[in-house]
Structures are given as C-alpha cells and as structure tokens.
N, C-alpha and C positions, 0 to 999 in steps of 0.2 A: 434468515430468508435467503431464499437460491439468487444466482445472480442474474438467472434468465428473466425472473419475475421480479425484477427491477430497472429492467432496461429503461424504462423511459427520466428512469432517474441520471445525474450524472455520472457516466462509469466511473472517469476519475474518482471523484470521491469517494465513491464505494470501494474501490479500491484500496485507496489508501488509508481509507479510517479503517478497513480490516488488516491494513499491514501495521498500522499504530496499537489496535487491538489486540494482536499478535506479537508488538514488541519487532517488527520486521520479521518475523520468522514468515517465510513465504512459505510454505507447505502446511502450515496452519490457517492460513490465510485464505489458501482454496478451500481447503476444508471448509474452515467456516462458509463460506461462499458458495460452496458443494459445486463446486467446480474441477476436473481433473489440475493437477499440477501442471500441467505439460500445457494448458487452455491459459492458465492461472500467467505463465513466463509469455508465454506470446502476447497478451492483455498487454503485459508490463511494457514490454517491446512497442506495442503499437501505441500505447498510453506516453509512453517515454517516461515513465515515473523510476526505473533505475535510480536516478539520483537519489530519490524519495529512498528508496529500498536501502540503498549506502548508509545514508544518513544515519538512519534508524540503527538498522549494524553496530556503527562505530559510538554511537551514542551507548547503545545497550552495551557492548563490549566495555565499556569504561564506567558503565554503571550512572551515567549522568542523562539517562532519559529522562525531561522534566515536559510540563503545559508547555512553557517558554519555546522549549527544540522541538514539539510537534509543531506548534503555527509556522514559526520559521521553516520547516519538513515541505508543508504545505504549501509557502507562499514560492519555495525555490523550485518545486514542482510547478508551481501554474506559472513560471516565470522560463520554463524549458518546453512548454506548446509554443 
C-alpha cells in the first residue's frame, strides 16, 4: 500500500515497520512504500528515525537481527521525538 494512502495512519510507524521489513535496506523500503528514494530520506530526516535506520544496519551487518532488537529499534526511535 502507497504511503500517500495512508496518511492518516502514523507515518513513524509505517516507516519503520517498512525499514524492519526491509532489514534497514532504505531503497527497498521506498520501494515498498512506492515512494521516490530521495521523499523516502527526507521522511527519515523529518521523522528523526536515523537512529532507527543504524540500528538495523549494524544488527543486519552482524547477523543478530532478532523480535528482541526490533522492539528495542522501536522504542529508541519513539524515545528520539
């Protein structure tokens, strides 16, 4: 589902469960979202969920993405508005 026709939902979230769904890959992440990339980084920027987007990274990089590091993903994003 596009991102426009979900507005009324919370952007954060939608965000970030597509950046979880994605494993952090942000270009996949618009995609799914059918969003330009370039819309997708500004989101982030105005969202401040960067932290969110690291996380994920260095989690995936090391192979220890688990349920446990997306909640904790989650709550250190709502803890950076």
């Amino acid at each position: 589902m596009a991102f426009e026709s979900r507005v009324e939902d919370d952007p954060r979230r939608i965000v970030i469960s597509a950046l979880i769904r994605t494993n952090g890959f942000v270009c996949r992440a618009a995609h799914e979202l059918g969003i330009p990339r370039r819309t997708f980084y500004r989101k982030l920027d105005e969202l401040r969920i960067w932290p969110a987007v690291n996380a994920l990274r260095k989690l995936r990089a090391e192979n220890k993405l688990r349920e446990a590091d997306i909640e904790s993903i989650i709550e250190k994003c709502n803890m950076n508005t």
